[in-house]
RODO-2510 file (C-alpha; in nm, 4 decimals, decimal comma):
residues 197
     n   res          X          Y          Z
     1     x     6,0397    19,2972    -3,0988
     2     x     5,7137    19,0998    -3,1272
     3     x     5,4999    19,0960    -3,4556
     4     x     5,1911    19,2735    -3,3367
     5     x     5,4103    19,5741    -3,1700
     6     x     5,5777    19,5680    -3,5332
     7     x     5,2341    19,6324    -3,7142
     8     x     5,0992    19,8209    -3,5165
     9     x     5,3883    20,0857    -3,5632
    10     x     5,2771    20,0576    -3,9416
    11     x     4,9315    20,1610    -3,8150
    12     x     5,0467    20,4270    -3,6085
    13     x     5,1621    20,5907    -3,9015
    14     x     4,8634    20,5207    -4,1013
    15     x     4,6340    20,6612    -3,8638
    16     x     4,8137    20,9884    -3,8761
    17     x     4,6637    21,0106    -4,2164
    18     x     4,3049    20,8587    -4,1624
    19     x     4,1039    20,6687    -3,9088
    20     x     4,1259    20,3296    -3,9749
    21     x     3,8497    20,1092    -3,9076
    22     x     3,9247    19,8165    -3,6465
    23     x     3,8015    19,5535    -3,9009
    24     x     4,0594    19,7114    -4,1377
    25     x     4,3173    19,6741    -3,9189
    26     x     4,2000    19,3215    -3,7913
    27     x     4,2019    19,1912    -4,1833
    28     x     4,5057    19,3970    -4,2509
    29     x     4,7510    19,1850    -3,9788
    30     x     4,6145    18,8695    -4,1236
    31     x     4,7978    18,9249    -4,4670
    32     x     5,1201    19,1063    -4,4136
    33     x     5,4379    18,9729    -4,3096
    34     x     5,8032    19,1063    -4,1726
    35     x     6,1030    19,0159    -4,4242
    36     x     6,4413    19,1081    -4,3023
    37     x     6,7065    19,2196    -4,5713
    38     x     7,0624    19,2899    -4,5134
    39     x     7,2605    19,6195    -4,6393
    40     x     7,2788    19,6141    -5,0048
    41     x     7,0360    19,3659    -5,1157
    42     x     6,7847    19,4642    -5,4411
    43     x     6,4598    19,4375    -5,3249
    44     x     6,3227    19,5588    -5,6979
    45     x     6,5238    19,5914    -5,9836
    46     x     6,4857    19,8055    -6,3280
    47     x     6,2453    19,6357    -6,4701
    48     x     6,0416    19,4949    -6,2737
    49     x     5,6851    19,4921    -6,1671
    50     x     5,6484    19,5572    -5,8230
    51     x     5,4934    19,2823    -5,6348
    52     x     5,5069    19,3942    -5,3262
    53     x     5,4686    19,7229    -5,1171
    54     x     5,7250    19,7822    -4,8841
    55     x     5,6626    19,9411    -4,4901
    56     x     6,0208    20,0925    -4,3362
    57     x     6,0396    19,8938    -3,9848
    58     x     6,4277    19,9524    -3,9456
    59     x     6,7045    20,0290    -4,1607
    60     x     6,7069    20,2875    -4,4736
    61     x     6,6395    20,2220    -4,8590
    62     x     6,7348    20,4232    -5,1798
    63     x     6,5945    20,4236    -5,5122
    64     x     6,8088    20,3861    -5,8001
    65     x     6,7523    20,5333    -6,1579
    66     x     6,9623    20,4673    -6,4557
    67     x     6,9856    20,6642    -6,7688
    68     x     6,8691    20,4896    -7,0413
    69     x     7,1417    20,6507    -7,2925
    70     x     7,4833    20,5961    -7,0774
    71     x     7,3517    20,3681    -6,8052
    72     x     7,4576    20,6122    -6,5648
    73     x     7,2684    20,5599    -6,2158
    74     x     7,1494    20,8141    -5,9778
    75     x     6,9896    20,8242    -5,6251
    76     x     6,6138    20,9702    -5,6934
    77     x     6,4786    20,9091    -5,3516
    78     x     6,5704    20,7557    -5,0027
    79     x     6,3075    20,6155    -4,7588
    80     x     6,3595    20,5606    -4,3892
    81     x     6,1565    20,4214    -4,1134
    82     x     5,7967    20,4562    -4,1096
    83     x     5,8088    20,5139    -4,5130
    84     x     5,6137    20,3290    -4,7376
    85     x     5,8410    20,2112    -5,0817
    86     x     5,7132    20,2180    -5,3970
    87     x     5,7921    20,3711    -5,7293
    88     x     5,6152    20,5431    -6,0133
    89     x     5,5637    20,3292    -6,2134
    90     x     5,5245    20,0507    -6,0386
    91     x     5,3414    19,8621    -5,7276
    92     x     5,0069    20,1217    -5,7984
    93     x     5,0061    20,1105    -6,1792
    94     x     5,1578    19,7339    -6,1988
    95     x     5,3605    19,8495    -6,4935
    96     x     5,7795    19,7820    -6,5126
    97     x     5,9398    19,9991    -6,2854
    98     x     6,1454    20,2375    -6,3932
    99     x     6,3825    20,2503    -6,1225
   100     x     6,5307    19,9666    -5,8752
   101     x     6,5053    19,9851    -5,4870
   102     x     6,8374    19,9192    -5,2643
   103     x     6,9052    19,8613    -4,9272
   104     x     7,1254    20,0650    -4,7387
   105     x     7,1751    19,8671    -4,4396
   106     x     7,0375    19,6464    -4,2553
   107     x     6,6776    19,7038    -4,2687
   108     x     6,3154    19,4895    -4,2256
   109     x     5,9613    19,5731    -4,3372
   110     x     5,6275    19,4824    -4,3470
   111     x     5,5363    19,3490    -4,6743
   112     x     5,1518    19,3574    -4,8643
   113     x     5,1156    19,1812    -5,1992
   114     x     4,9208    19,3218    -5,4757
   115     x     4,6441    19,0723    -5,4895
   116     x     4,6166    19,1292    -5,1066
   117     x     4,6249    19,4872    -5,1588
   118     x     4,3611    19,4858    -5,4553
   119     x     4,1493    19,2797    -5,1909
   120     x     4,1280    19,5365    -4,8989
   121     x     4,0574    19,8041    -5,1929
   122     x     3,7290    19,5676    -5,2874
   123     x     3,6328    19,5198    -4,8814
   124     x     3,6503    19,8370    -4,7510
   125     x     3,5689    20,1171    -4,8751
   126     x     3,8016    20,3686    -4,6395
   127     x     4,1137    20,1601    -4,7875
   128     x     4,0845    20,4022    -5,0952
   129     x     4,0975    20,7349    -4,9418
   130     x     4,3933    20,6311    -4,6995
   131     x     4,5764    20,5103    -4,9865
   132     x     4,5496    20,7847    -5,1709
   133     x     4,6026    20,9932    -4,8791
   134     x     4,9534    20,8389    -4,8424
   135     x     5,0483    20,8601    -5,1838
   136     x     4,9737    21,2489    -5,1494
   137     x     5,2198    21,2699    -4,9232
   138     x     5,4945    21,1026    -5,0485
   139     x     5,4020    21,3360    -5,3677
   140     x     5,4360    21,6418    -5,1667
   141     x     5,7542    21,5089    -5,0132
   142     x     5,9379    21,4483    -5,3680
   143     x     5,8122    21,7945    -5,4800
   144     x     5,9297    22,0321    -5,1980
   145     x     6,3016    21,7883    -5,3083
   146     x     6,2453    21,9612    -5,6651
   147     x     6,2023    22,3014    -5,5412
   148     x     6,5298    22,2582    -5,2849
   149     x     6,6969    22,1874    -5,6028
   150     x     6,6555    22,5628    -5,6728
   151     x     6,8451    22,6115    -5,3747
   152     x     7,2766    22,6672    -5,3351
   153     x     7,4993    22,3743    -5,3490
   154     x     7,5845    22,4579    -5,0203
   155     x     7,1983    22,5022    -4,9103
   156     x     7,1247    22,1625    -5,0169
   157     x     7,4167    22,0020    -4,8432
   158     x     7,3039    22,1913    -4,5216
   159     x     6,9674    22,0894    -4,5411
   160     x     7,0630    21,7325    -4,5994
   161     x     7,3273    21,7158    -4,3290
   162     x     7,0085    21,8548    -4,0867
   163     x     6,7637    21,6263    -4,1798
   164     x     6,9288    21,3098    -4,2256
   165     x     7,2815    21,2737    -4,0747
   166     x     7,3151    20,9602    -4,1047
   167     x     7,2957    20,9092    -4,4790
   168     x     7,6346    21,0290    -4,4709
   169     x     7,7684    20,7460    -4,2584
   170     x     7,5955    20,4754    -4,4974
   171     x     7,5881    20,6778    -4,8834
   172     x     7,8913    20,6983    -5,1013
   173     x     7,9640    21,0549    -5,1707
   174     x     7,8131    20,9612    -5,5066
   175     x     7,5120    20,8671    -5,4351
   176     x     7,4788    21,1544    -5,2598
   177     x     7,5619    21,3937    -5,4806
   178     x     7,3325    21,2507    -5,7356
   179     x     7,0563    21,2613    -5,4809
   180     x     7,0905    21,6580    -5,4523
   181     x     7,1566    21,6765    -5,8316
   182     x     7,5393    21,8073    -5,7902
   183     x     7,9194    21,6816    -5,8423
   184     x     8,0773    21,4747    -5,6568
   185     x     8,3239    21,7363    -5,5693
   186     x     8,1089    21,9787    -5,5535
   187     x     7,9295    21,8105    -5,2588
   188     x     8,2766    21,7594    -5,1040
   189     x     8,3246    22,1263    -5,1140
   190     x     7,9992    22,1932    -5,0146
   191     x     8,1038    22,0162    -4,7046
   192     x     8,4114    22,1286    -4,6371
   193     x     8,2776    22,5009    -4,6077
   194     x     7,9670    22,3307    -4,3218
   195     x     8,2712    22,2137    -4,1762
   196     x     8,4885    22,5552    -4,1537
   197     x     8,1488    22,7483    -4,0555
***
């Protein structure tokens, strides 16, 4: 697939969000760039100020967060195509992160540096709105996660399973069951029971 028919998918989405001037868009193409990644490859680690933000072309990502006590690491978040990556702290705050972001197969993106971001902030003035307009939404997206926490170990499985079938051909049942905040065995029972239904 071609580079323009690439960004402009990233635009697509955007536009769902706010119009975007053309002269946005026209400045916009001129300073990000497609990086391919293969499955498993840290594209931030703990750490780490992000550089970079990430747009989902293909493939799907997961954050990673470690307790700080027993180094024990979770999944917090996964992102999929037509996601923008990014973690709190991190790309908007330019502080360490406080997670890392994996790979979880094959996957590319459309990549905007910081100082190329800060730049589009200073030019136009609609940048601000539709930035903040997409970081609403992946706020709203992480808090209706919290509230399905509330929900059964076998509600969560089920709604996961619906959504997203196909993190369970590319997740370990660990990272999994950290992502809906239960056992491993729990999930597998969980599971077991969709199955029987």
């Amino acid at each position: 697939m071609h580079q323009p028919i690439l960004f402009h998918q990233m635009i697509d989405i955007m536009q769902r969000f706010s119009p975007i001037p053309t002269a946005l868009v026209v400045q916009l193409s001129q300073v990000v760039h497609i990086i391919n990644c293969s499955a498993g490859e840290t594209i931030l680690n703990y750490k780490e100020i992000q550089k970079f933000v990430w747009f989902q072309l293909k493939g799907t990502s997961a954050e990673m967060t470690r307790d700080m006590e027993s180094s024990k690491e979770s999944t917090s978040w996964f992102w999929f195509v037509g996601d923008f990556l990014h973690t709190t702290p991190g790309f908007f705050s330019q502080q360490p992160s406080g997670s890392s972001i994996i790979t979880l197969e094959d996957s590319s993106f459309i990549a905007i540096s910081v100082e190329d971001f800060i730049a589009l902030k200073k030019q136009f003035l609609e940048a601000e709105p539709l930035i903040e307009k997409l970081r609403d939404n992946c706020r709203v997206l992480r808090t209706k996660h919290l509230i399905d926490m509330k929900r059964s170990a076998l509600e969560r499985t089920r709604n996961l399973c619906h959504s997203h079938p196909n993190l369970l051909k590319i997740c370990s049942r660990k990272q999994l069951a950290s992502f809906l905040n239960m056992s491993p065995d729990t999930l597998t029972r969980a599971m077991k029971k969709l199955n029987d239904i």
